[in-house]
N, C-alpha and C positions, 0 to 999 in steps of 0.2 A: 533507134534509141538516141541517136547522137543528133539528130533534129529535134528532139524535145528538151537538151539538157539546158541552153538559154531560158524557156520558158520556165522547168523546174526551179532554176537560180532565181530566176524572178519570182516565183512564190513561193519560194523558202526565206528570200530575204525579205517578203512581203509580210511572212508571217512574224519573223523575228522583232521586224519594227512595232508589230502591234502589241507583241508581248512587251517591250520594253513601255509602249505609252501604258498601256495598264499597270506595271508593275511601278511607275514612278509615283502617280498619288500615294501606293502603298509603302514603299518604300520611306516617303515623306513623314507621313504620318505615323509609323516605326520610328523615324528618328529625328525626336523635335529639336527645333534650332536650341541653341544655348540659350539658357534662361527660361526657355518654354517650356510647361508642363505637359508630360506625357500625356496622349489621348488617350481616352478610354480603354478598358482591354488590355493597356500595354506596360510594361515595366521598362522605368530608368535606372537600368542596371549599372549606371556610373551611381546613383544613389543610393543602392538598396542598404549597404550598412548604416543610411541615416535615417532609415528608413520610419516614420512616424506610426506606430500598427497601430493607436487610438483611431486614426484616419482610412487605415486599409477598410474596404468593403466586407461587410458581414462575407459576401459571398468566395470574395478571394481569400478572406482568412479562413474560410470553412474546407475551401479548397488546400491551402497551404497546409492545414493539420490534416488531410485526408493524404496528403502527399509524403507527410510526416509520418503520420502511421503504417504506410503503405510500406515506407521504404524499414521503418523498425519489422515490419514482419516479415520482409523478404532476411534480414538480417538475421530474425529468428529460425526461420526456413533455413537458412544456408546453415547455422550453429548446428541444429538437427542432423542436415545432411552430411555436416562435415563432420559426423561425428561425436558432439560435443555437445550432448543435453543438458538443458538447465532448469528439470524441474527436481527436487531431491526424492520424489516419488511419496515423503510421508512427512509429516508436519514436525512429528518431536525429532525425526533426522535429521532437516533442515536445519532445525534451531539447534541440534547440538554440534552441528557441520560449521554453523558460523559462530559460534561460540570458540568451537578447535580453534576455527582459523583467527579469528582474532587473540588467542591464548598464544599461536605458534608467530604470530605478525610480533606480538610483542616483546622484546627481548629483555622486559624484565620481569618474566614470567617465572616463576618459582616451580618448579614439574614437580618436586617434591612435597606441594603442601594441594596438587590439581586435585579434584573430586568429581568425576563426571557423573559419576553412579547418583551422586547425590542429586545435581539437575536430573536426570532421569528420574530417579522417584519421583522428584517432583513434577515432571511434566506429566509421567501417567498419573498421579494426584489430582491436575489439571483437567485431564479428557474426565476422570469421574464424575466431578463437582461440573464441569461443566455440560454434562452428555447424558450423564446418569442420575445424577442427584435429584430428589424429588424438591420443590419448590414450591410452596402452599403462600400467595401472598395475599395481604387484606391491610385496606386503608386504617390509619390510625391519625390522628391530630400531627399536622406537620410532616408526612411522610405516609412510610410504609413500613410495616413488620411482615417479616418471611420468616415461615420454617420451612427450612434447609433441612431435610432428611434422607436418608438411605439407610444401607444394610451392609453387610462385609466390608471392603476396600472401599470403597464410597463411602460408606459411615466416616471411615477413618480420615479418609481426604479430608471432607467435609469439617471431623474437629478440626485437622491441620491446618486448614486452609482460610476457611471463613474466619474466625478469630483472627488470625493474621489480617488479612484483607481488610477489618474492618478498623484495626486500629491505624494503617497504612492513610487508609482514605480519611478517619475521624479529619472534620476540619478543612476538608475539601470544599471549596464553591461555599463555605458556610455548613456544611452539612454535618450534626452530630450521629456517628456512628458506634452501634454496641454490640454485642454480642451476651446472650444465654446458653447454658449447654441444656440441651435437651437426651434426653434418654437417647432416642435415636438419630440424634443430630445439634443442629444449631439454629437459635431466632436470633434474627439478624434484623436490628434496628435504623433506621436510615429517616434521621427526620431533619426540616432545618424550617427558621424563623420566618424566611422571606418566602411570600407568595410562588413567586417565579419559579424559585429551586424546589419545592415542595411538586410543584407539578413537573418538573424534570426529575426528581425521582420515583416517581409513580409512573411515566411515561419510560421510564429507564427501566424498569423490573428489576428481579434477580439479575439473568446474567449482564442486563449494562451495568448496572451497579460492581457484578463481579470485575468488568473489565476495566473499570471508570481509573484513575490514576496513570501515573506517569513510571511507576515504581516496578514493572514485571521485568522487564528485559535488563536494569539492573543489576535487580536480584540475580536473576539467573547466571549473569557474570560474577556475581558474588557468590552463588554457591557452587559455579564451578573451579575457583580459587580458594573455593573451602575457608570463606569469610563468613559465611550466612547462613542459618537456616531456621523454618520456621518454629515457634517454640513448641516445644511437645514435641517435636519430631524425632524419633526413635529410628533407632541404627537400619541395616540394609536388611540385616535376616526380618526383622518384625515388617519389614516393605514388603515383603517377599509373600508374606503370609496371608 
Protein backbone atom coordinates (compact mmCIF):
# COMPACT_ATOMS: atom_id res chain seq x y z
CA UNK A 1 0.00 0.00 0.00
CA UNK A 2 2.67 2.27 0.84
CA UNK A 3 4.22 2.02 -2.85
CA UNK A 4 1.23 3.50 -4.33
CA UNK A 5 0.49 6.39 -1.94
CA UNK A 6 2.99 8.98 -4.28
CA UNK A 7 1.01 7.94 -7.28
CA UNK A 8 -2.63 8.28 -5.34
CA UNK A 9 -1.28 12.08 -4.19
CA UNK A 10 -0.71 12.46 -7.69
CA UNK A 11 -4.22 11.84 -8.85
CA UNK A 12 -6.03 13.20 -6.25
CA UNK A 13 -4.30 16.36 -6.59
CA UNK A 14 -4.67 15.82 -10.45
CA UNK A 15 -8.19 15.60 -9.92
CA UNK A 16 -8.63 18.63 -7.72
CA UNK A 17 -6.92 20.99 -10.16
CA UNK A 18 -9.42 20.04 -12.79
CA UNK A 19 -12.46 20.64 -10.65
CA UNK A 20 -11.29 24.02 -9.79
CA UNK A 21 -10.47 24.89 -13.77
CA UNK A 22 -14.19 23.88 -14.31
CA UNK A 23 -15.68 25.51 -11.55
CA UNK A 24 -13.95 28.90 -12.30
CA UNK A 25 -15.99 30.03 -15.61
CA UNK A 26 -18.87 29.12 -13.31
CA UNK A 27 -18.05 30.70 -10.70
CA UNK A 28 -17.45 33.94 -13.07
CA UNK A 29 -20.42 34.10 -14.41
CA UNK A 30 -22.30 33.58 -10.80
CA UNK A 31 -20.70 36.70 -9.94
CA UNK A 32 -20.58 39.55 -12.48
CA UNK A 33 -17.92 42.35 -12.11
CA UNK A 34 -19.33 45.66 -10.66
CA UNK A 35 -21.41 47.31 -12.99
CA UNK A 36 -22.14 44.06 -14.98
CA UNK A 37 -25.43 42.51 -15.44
CA UNK A 38 -26.16 39.42 -14.09
CA UNK A 39 -26.20 36.32 -16.74
CA UNK A 40 -28.99 34.74 -17.58
CA UNK A 41 -30.49 32.19 -14.96
CA UNK A 42 -28.89 34.12 -12.25
CA UNK A 43 -29.86 36.61 -9.47
CA UNK A 44 -27.94 39.91 -8.17
CA UNK A 45 -28.81 39.56 -4.86
CA UNK A 46 -26.95 42.93 -3.84
CA UNK A 47 -30.07 44.27 -6.03
CA UNK A 48 -33.05 42.26 -5.47
CA UNK A 49 -34.81 45.08 -3.24
CA UNK A 50 -34.57 47.32 -6.43
CA UNK A 51 -35.53 44.82 -8.08
CA UNK A 52 -37.56 46.17 -11.52
CA UNK A 53 -40.63 43.00 -11.72
CA UNK A 54 -42.05 45.05 -15.08
CA UNK A 55 -38.57 43.30 -16.39
CA UNK A 56 -38.41 39.91 -14.53
CA UNK A 57 -39.29 36.97 -17.07
CA UNK A 58 -42.76 35.66 -17.42
CA UNK A 59 -41.16 32.51 -16.45
CA UNK A 60 -39.20 33.51 -13.17
CA UNK A 61 -42.08 35.46 -11.94
CA UNK A 62 -44.28 32.34 -12.57
CA UNK A 63 -41.75 30.62 -10.56
CA UNK A 64 -41.44 33.26 -7.84
CA UNK A 65 -45.44 33.01 -7.21
CA UNK A 66 -45.25 29.10 -7.28
CA UNK A 67 -42.58 29.56 -4.52
CA UNK A 68 -45.03 32.03 -2.88
CA UNK A 69 -47.61 29.85 -2.74
CA UNK A 70 -45.76 26.90 -1.91
CA UNK A 71 -44.44 28.33 1.05
CA UNK A 72 -48.17 30.07 2.21
CA UNK A 73 -49.36 26.16 2.18
CA UNK A 74 -46.69 24.80 4.05
CA UNK A 75 -47.66 27.66 6.53
CA UNK A 76 -51.19 26.35 6.23
CA UNK A 77 -50.09 22.74 6.92
CA UNK A 78 -48.04 23.61 9.96
CA UNK A 79 -51.38 25.92 11.35
CA UNK A 80 -53.39 22.51 11.07
CA UNK A 81 -50.80 20.46 12.49
CA UNK A 82 -50.03 22.75 15.17
CA UNK A 83 -53.26 22.65 16.14
CA UNK A 84 -54.75 25.62 15.11
CA UNK A 85 -57.52 25.53 12.35
CA UNK A 86 -58.61 28.23 10.31
CA UNK A 87 -61.60 27.49 8.65
CA UNK A 88 -64.87 28.51 11.08
CA UNK A 89 -66.45 25.24 9.53
CA UNK A 90 -69.97 27.32 8.60
CA UNK A 91 -70.52 30.57 6.95
CA UNK A 92 -73.08 32.51 9.32
CA UNK A 93 -70.40 31.36 12.16
CA UNK A 94 -67.66 33.03 10.44
CA UNK A 95 -69.32 36.19 9.97
CA UNK A 96 -70.80 36.32 13.38
CA UNK A 97 -67.01 35.27 14.91
CA UNK A 98 -65.54 38.40 13.13
CA UNK A 99 -68.12 40.59 13.90
CA UNK A 100 -67.49 39.39 17.95
CA UNK A 101 -64.08 40.13 17.40
CA UNK A 102 -64.29 43.26 16.06
CA UNK A 103 -67.05 44.39 18.68
CA UNK A 104 -64.48 42.95 21.48
CA UNK A 105 -61.13 44.81 19.47
CA UNK A 106 -63.12 47.86 20.02
CA UNK A 107 -63.23 49.57 23.33
CA UNK A 108 -65.93 51.80 22.50
CA UNK A 109 -68.31 49.08 22.25
CA UNK A 110 -71.55 49.51 24.25
CA UNK A 111 -72.24 45.55 25.50
CA UNK A 112 -75.37 46.77 26.62
CA UNK A 113 -77.08 48.11 23.61
CA UNK A 114 -75.13 44.41 21.35
CA UNK A 115 -77.83 42.37 19.46
CA UNK A 116 -76.36 39.25 17.93
CA UNK A 117 -79.61 37.36 17.66
CA UNK A 118 -80.52 40.10 15.34
CA UNK A 119 -77.57 39.46 12.77
CA UNK A 120 -78.56 35.98 13.06
CA UNK A 121 -81.90 36.35 11.86
CA UNK A 122 -80.80 38.06 9.48
CA UNK A 123 -78.23 35.95 8.12
CA UNK A 124 -80.64 32.80 8.10
CA UNK A 125 -83.01 35.50 6.13
CA UNK A 126 -79.89 35.46 3.76
CA UNK A 127 -79.45 31.56 3.13
CA UNK A 128 -83.42 31.60 2.22
CA UNK A 129 -83.55 34.49 -0.46
CA UNK A 130 -80.59 33.39 -1.56
CA UNK A 131 -80.80 29.33 -1.75
CA UNK A 132 -84.31 28.90 -1.55
CA UNK A 133 -86.30 31.74 -2.93
CA UNK A 134 -87.93 31.08 -6.23
CA UNK A 135 -86.72 33.64 -9.09
CA UNK A 136 -88.90 34.07 -12.17
CA UNK A 137 -87.01 36.56 -14.43
CA UNK A 138 -88.13 38.15 -17.97
CA UNK A 139 -86.51 41.17 -19.97
CA UNK A 140 -88.54 44.41 -19.86
CA UNK A 141 -87.24 47.94 -21.59
CA UNK A 142 -84.07 48.83 -19.81
CA UNK A 143 -83.49 46.01 -17.59
CA UNK A 144 -85.11 43.10 -15.93
CA UNK A 145 -88.27 42.49 -13.66
CA UNK A 146 -88.09 39.41 -11.26
CA UNK A 147 -90.51 37.70 -9.10
CA UNK A 148 -88.95 36.73 -6.02
CA UNK A 149 -91.25 34.16 -4.42
CA UNK A 150 -91.53 31.50 -1.79
CA UNK A 151 -93.50 30.11 1.03
CA UNK A 152 -93.04 29.97 5.03
CA UNK A 153 -89.57 31.71 6.22
CA UNK A 154 -88.67 32.39 2.72
CA UNK A 155 -91.71 34.10 1.92
CA UNK A 156 -90.91 36.19 4.98
CA UNK A 157 -87.05 36.80 4.11
CA UNK A 158 -88.04 37.56 0.86
CA UNK A 159 -90.63 40.71 2.06
CA UNK A 160 -87.70 41.58 4.45
CA UNK A 161 -85.20 41.54 2.48
CA UNK A 162 -85.68 42.47 -1.28
CA UNK A 163 -87.44 45.83 -0.42
CA UNK A 164 -84.67 46.61 1.59
CA UNK A 165 -81.96 45.71 -1.02
CA UNK A 166 -83.53 47.38 -3.53
CA UNK A 167 -83.88 50.76 -2.04
CA UNK A 168 -79.97 50.20 -0.74
CA UNK A 169 -78.86 49.61 -4.55
CA UNK A 170 -81.66 52.40 -6.32
CA UNK A 171 -79.05 54.57 -8.01
CA UNK A 172 -76.29 52.36 -8.25
CA UNK A 173 -74.04 52.36 -11.66
CA UNK A 174 -77.31 54.65 -12.81
CA UNK A 175 -79.66 51.92 -12.19
CA UNK A 176 -83.28 52.63 -10.99
CA UNK A 177 -84.45 50.01 -8.50
CA UNK A 178 -88.34 49.18 -7.26
CA UNK A 179 -89.90 46.89 -5.56
CA UNK A 180 -94.01 45.38 -5.55
CA UNK A 181 -95.34 43.08 -2.90
CA UNK A 182 -96.73 40.27 -4.40
CA UNK A 183 -99.12 37.76 -2.59
CA UNK A 184 -96.30 35.42 -2.38
CA UNK A 185 -93.37 37.48 -2.55
CA UNK A 186 -91.75 40.36 -4.24
CA UNK A 187 -91.23 41.94 -8.18
CA UNK A 188 -88.21 43.43 -8.22
CA UNK A 189 -87.42 46.05 -10.81
CA UNK A 190 -83.94 46.77 -12.03
CA UNK A 191 -83.77 48.94 -15.04
CA UNK A 192 -81.22 51.91 -16.17
CA UNK A 193 -80.87 54.40 -19.14
CA UNK A 194 -77.54 53.48 -20.51
CA UNK A 195 -76.96 50.58 -22.96
CA UNK A 196 -73.98 49.26 -21.10
CA UNK A 197 -75.60 48.83 -17.70
CA UNK A 198 -78.92 47.65 -19.01
CA UNK A 199 -77.00 44.47 -20.26
CA UNK A 200 -75.00 44.25 -17.05
CA UNK A 201 -78.01 43.81 -15.29
CA UNK A 202 -79.61 41.17 -17.35
CA UNK A 203 -76.13 39.47 -17.37
CA UNK A 204 -76.29 40.05 -13.54
CA UNK A 205 -79.75 38.07 -12.61
CA UNK A 206 -81.31 37.91 -9.40
CA UNK A 207 -78.80 36.81 -7.10
CA UNK A 208 -75.77 39.39 -8.79
CA UNK A 209 -78.19 41.88 -8.42
CA UNK A 210 -78.99 40.58 -4.71
CA UNK A 211 -75.22 40.82 -4.11
CA UNK A 212 -74.28 44.03 -6.16
CA UNK A 213 -73.59 47.16 -3.49
CA UNK A 214 -71.18 47.84 -1.03
CA UNK A 215 -73.65 48.09 1.98
CA UNK A 216 -73.95 44.24 3.56
CA UNK A 217 -71.04 43.87 5.75
CA UNK A 218 -71.99 47.24 7.22
CA UNK A 219 -75.19 46.55 7.99
CA UNK A 220 -74.30 43.67 9.76
CA UNK A 221 -72.00 45.64 12.11
CA UNK A 222 -74.81 47.89 12.45
CA UNK A 223 -77.35 45.37 13.52
CA UNK A 224 -75.00 43.78 15.75
CA UNK A 225 -74.69 47.24 17.76
CA UNK A 226 -78.55 47.20 17.46
CA UNK A 227 -78.25 50.46 15.11
CA UNK A 228 -80.07 48.82 12.04
CA UNK A 229 -82.59 46.85 11.00
CA UNK A 230 -84.51 46.10 8.01
CA UNK A 231 -87.94 47.72 7.87
CA UNK A 232 -90.77 45.43 8.55
CA UNK A 233 -88.75 43.31 10.55
CA UNK A 234 -90.54 41.87 13.46
CA UNK A 235 -89.10 40.84 16.94
CA UNK A 236 -87.16 37.22 17.58
CA UNK A 237 -90.26 35.04 18.68
CA UNK A 238 -92.08 35.82 14.89
CA UNK A 239 -88.07 34.81 13.44
CA UNK A 240 -88.53 31.97 15.13
CA UNK A 241 -91.77 30.90 13.49
Amino acid sequence: MKAFTPRLAFVVAALAGALMFALVPALQAASPADGQPAAPGTMDHGSVATMDHAKVPDEQMRAMMQQHEQMMARMHVRQVQGGVPVLPGQDAFGAIQEIVRMLESDSRTDWSKIDLEALRQHLIDMNEVALKADATAKLVDGGLEIAVTGSGRTLAAIQRMVPAHAREIDGLNGWSAKTDMLVDGVRLTVISNNPKEVQHIRGLGFVGILVSGSHHQPHHLAMARGEFAHSGQVDHAEHAR
